[in-house]
N, C-alpha and C positions, 0 to 999 in steps of 0.2 A: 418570309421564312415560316416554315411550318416548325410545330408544337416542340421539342423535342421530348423522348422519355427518359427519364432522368429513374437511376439505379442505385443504390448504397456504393456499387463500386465509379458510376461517373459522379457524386454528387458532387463531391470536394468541389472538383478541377470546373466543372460547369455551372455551378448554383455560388460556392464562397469565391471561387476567382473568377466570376464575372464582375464586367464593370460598368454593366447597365443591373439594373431592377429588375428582379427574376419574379415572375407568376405563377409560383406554384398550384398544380390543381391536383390531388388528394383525392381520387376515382377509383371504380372500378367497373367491370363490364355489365355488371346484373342490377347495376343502380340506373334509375330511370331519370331522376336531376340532373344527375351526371351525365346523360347522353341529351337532355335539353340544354346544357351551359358548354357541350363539348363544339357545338356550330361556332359558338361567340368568340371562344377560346381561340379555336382557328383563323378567323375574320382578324382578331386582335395580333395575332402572331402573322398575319400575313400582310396587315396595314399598317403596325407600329413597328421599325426595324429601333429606337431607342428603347424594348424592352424585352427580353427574354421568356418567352413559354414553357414551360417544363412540365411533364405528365407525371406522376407518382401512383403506378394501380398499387393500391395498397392491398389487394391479396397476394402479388409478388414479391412488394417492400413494405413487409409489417414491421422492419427496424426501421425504416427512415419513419413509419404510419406514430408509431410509439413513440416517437425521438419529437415528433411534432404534435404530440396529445390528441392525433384525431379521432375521433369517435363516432362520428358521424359524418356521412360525404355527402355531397361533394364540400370539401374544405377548400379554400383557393386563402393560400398565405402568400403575401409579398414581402420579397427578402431585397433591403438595399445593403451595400459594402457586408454583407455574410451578416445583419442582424432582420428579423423578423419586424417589420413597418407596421401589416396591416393584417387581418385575419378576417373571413368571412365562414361560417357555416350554409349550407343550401344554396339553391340555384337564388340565379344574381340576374337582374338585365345588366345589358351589357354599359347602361350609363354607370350602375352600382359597380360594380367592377373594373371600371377606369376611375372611378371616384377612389378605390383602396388604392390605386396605382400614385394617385395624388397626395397620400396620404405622407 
């Protein structure tokens, strides 16, 4: 499965009423971390079907960017049953970011 982008108006229904472990990443187009962890993200969304990928470009959703304290990207938050597990700042290899998945 590829990444999905995830909006203020799909978050609810896709991120709280999922019922696997959602991978938040917290990007945008003109960040350069953000386009070195976006390869990983995809590999991980297309080899692990028990977890959920979701994209958030935070210059389109500065309510969900706000709602989730980010400040700095790339951010990659893991949400299990709609509560926040694990949180990363910056680019991650991809053992580091199956480890918040473990989390």
């Amino acid at each position: 499965m590829s990444p999905v982008h995830i909006t203020k108006d799909n978050f609810d229904s896709l991120v709280l009423g999922s019922d696997k472990p959602v991978l938040l990443d917290f990007w945008a187009t003109w960040c350069g971390p953000c386009r070195m962890v976006a390869p990983i993200l995809e590999e991980l969304a297309a080899d692990r079907e028990d977890i959920l990928v979701g994209k958030i470009d935070v210059d389109k959703e500065m309510e969900l960017a706000m709602k989730f304290g980010v400040t700095n990207i790339p951010t990659l938050v893991v949400m299990k049953n709609g509560s926040i597990c694990a949180k990363s700042v910056g680019y991650q290899p991809r053992s580091s970011i199956e480890a918040l998945l473990d989390k």
